[in-house]
C-alpha atoms as one frame of an Amber mdcrd trajectory, in Angstrom:
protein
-181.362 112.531  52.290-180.633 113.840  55.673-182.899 112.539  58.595-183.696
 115.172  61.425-183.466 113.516  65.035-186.750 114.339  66.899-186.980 115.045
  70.291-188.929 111.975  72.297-192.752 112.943  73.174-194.909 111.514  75.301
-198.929 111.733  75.663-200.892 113.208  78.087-204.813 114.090  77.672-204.546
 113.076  74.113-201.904 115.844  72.894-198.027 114.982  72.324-195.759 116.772
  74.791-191.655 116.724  75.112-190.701 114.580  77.386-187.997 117.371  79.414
-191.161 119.651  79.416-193.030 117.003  81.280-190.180 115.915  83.376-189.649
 119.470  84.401-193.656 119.874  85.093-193.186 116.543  86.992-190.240 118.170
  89.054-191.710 121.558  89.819-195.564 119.852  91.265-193.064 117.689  93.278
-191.535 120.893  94.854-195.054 122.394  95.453-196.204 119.351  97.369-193.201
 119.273  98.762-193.027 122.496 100.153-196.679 121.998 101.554-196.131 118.981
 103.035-193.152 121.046 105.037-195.684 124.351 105.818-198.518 121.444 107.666
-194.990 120.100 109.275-194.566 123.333 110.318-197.426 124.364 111.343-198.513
 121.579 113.200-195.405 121.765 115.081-196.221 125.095 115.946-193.279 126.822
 114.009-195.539 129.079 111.555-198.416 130.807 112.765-201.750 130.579 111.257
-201.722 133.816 110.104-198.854 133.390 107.780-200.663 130.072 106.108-203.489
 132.142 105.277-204.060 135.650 103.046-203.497 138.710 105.409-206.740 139.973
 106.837-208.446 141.589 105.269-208.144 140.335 101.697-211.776 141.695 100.591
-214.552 143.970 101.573-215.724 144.162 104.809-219.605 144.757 105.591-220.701
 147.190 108.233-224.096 146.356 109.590-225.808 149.776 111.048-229.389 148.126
 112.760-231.129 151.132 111.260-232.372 153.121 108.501-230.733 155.919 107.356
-230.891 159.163 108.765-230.216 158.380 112.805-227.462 158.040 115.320-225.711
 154.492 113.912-226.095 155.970 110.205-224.517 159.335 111.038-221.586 157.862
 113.030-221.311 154.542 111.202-220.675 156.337 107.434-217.610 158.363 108.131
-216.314 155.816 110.533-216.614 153.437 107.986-214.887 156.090 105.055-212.127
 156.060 107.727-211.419 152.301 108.388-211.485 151.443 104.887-208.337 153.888
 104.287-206.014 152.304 107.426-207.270 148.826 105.902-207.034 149.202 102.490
-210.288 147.694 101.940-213.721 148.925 101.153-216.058 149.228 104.192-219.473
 148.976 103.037-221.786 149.834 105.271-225.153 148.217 104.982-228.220 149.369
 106.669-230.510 146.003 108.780-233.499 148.003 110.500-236.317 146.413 112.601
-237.169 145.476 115.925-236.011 148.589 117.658-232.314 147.704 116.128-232.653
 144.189 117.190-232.679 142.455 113.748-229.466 143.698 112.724-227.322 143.289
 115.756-229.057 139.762 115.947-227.624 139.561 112.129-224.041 140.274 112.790
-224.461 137.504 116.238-224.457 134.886 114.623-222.802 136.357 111.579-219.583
 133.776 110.219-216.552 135.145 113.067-214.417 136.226 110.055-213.874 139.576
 110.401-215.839 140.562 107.540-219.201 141.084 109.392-219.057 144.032 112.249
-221.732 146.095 113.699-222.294 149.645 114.320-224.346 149.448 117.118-226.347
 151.770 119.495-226.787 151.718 123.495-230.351 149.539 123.019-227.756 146.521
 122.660-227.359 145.944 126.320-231.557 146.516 126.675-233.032 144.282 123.934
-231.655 141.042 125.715-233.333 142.058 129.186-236.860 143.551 127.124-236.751
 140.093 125.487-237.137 138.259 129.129-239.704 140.752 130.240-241.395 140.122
 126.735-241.170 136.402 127.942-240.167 136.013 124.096-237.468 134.354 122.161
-233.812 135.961 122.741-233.221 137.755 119.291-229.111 137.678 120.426-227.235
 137.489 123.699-224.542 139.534 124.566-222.023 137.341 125.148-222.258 136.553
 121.012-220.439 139.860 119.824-217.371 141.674 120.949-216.515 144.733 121.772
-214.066 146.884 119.055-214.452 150.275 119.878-217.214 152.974 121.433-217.025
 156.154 119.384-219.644 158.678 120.961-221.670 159.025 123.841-224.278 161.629
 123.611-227.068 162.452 125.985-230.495 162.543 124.504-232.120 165.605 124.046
-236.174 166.410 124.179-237.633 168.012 121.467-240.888 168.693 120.327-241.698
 170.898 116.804-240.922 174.760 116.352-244.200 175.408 115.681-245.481 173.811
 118.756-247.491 175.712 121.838-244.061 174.621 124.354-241.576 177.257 124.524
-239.957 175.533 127.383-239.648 171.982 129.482-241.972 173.313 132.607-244.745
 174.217 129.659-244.266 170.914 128.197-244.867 168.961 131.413-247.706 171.018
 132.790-249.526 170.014 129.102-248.702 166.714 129.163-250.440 165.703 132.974
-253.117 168.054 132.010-253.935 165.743 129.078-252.311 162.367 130.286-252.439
 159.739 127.286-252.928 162.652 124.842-249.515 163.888 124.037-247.417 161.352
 121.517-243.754 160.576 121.526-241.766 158.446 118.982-239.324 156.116 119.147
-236.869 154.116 117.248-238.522 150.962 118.633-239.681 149.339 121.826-237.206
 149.705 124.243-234.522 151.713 121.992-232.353 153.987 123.018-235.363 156.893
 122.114-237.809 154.728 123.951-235.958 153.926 127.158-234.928 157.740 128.298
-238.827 158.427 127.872-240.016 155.877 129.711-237.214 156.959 132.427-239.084
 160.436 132.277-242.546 159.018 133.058-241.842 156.782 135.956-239.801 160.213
 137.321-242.812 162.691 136.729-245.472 160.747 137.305-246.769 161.169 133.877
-248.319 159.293 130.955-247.247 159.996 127.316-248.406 157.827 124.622-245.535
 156.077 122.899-245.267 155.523 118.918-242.501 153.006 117.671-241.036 153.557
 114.118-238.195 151.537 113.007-235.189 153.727 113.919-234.690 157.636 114.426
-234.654 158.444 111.052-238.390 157.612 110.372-239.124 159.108 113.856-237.376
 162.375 113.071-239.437 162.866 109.996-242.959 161.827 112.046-242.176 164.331
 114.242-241.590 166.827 111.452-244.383 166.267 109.813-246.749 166.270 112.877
-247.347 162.773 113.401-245.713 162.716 117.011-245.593 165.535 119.214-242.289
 164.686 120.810-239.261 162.534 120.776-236.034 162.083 122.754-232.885 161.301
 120.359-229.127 162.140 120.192-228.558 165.667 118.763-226.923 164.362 115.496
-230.540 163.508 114.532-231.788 166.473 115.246-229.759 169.178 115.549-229.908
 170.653 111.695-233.172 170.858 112.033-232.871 172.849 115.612-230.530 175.174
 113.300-232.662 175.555 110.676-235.928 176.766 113.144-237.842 173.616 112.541
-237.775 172.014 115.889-236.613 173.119 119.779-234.877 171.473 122.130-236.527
 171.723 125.773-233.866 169.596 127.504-231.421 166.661 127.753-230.757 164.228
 129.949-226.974 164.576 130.866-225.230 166.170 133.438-224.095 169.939 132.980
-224.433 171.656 129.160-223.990 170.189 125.914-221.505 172.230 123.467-223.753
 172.212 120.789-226.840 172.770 122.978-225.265 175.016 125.560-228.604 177.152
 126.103-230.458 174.201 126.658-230.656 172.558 130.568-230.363 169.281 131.773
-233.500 167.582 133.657-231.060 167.112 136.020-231.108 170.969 136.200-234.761
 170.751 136.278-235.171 168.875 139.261-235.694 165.433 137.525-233.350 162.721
 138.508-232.600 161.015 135.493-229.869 160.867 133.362-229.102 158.918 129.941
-226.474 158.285 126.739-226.524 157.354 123.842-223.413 155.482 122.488-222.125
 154.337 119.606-219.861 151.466 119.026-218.329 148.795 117.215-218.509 144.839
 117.852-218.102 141.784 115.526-219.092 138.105 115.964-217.629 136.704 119.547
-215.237 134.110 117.934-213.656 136.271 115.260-210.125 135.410 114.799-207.903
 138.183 117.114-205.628 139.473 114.006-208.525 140.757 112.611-209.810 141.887
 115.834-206.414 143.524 116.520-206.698 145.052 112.749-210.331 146.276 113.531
-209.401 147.975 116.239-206.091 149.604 114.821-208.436 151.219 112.112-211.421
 151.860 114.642-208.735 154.313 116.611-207.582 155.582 113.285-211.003 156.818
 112.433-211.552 158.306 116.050-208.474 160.836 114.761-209.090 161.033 111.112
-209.850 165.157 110.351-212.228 163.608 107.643-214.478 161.681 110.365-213.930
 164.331 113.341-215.936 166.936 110.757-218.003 164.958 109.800-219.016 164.207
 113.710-218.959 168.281 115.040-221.252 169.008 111.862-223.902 166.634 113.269
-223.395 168.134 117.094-221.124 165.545 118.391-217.754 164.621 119.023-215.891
 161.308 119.508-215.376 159.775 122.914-213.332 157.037 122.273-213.046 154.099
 124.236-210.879 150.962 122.922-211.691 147.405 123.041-210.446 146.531 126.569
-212.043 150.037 128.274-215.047 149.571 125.642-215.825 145.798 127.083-215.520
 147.013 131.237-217.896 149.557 129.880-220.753 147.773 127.773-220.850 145.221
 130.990-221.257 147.693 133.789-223.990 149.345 131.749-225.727 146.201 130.782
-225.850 145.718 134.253-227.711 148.732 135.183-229.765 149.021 132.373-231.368
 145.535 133.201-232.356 147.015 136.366-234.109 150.293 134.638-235.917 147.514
 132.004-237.271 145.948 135.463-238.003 148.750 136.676-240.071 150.059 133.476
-241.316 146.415 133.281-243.656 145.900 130.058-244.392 148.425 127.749-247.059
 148.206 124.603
């Protein structure tokens, strides 16, 4: 009777294993700790960057924040921006819409977001004015500045005054005569309390001596469709908001507050033009938490200039009646600080509002 040599087990968590398999097992976790214990040397010692201990950013989604609903001037430029980024960084860029509080709410939300590079905002020129309405207010700061950083500014539109097709004002001088006739009775909406639809109004007033009564909804959108629908007699916005419907006969543009003629507006004068001095954009632009890391900053930014040339996103933007001005990160920062600057003076100047 022949006796078959076994090989020699040995027992771990109650099942019988060779003993070369668990030598081998034993050698190969030794490697692996080995090998980490040599990346922390490393690292430590300043011979690896961070970067290369960690996944490449980005490794997942990344959210973009638009501090409105659907519909207005962050929405329209935030979507096909974000269609755009998410094909140079081969991740998805969902964009996620955080209305209230004239925009406030959202940028507040991406603040004091986690600085990862997963939370960026879309957000509009009001984010250099809530900060100063919030001292006037004498209420809680709902974000400061200094929290977010710039990425990129993508458009820069004067607003444009419009009232309803239908409406007794064929032009600006008609408008204004109606409105001291009747002070308090004429309506304008708003995307909130000092938004970028409130603030060029208010600029208006103080330059005409006039009183309009103001109506805050919670972004253009919902403003766009009060005036529509006869609920507001006026409103000052972007043209992306409005200019389909100016195409399509239901509301007219009296004028804008730039300097010289808009391309898709070119019939339609500047107040400038009209003999009132004032003068107002609205911009678009990306930010993310202060402290987020700088290669996803530098990543961000790479895709943010991407989208500025993507044929995709440059449609998209002359089919709503505006065009990218692009500003990077370093231009974009000089340029959110001088006009924080002078905006603070205009909220003083407008002081408090209802």
């Amino acid at each position: 009777m022949s006796t078959r040599l076994s090989r020699p087990t040995t027992v771990h968590s109650g099942r019988a294993r060779p003993a070369a398999r668990v030598l081998a097992h034993g050698r190969g976790t030794a490697r692996r700790m080995l090998g980490r214990l040599l990346g922390l040397a490393l690292l430590a010692a300043g011979l690896v960057s961070p970067a290369l201990a960690q996944d490449s950013y980005p490794s997942r989604p990344v959210t973009m924040v638009v501090p409105f609903p659907p519909g207005g001037v962050a929405d329209t430029v935030g979507r096909p921006v974000a269609e755009a980024m998410a094909r140079q960084l081969k991740q998805s860029v969902v964009v996620e819409n955080k209305a209230g509080a004239g925009g406030g709410i959202g940028m507040a939300y991406v603040a004091k977001a986690k600085p990862d590079g997963y939370t960026m905002l879309m957000a509009l020129s009001s984010l250099v004015v809530l900060p100063e309405a919030d001292k006037i207010l004498n209420r809680a700061q709902m974000f400061r500045l200094d929290q977010l950083k710039p990425i990129a500014r993508f458009t820069a539109d004067p607003t444009v005054l419009v009232v309803r097709a239908d409406s007794p004002w064929k032009t600006y001088a008609e408008f204004m005569a109606h409105v001291k006739g009747n002070p308090g009775r004429i309506t304008f909406g708003s995307s909130g309390n000092y938004g970028t639809m409130h603030v060029p109004m208010e600029q208006l007033k103080v330059a005409t001596s006039s009183f309009m009564l103001h109506v805050p909804y919670t972004g253009a959108g919902p403003a766009v469709l009060a005036l529509l629908a006869g609920n507001v007699d006026a409103l000052s916005t972007g043209p992306a908001s409005v200019l389909q419907h100016i195409k399509a006969g239901k509301v007219r543009a009296l004028a804008h507050w730039g300097d010289g003629r808009l391309a898709a507006l070119p019939d339609v004068p500047s107040l400038k033009e009209l003999g009132v001095p004032v003068q107002y954009s609205q911009w678009a632009g990306l930010f993310v938490p202060a402290d987020t890391p700088a290669a996803a900053v530098e990543a961000l930014r790479q895709a943010a200039r991407f989208a500025a040339q993507d044929a995709r996103a440059v449609g998209a933007m002359t089919a709503a009646g505006t065009s990218f001005q692009f500003q990077d990160a370093t231009e974009f920062d000089r340029f959110v600080l001088a006009e924080a600057k002078e905006m603070a003076q205009l909220v003083q100047r407008i002081g408090k509002v209802d």
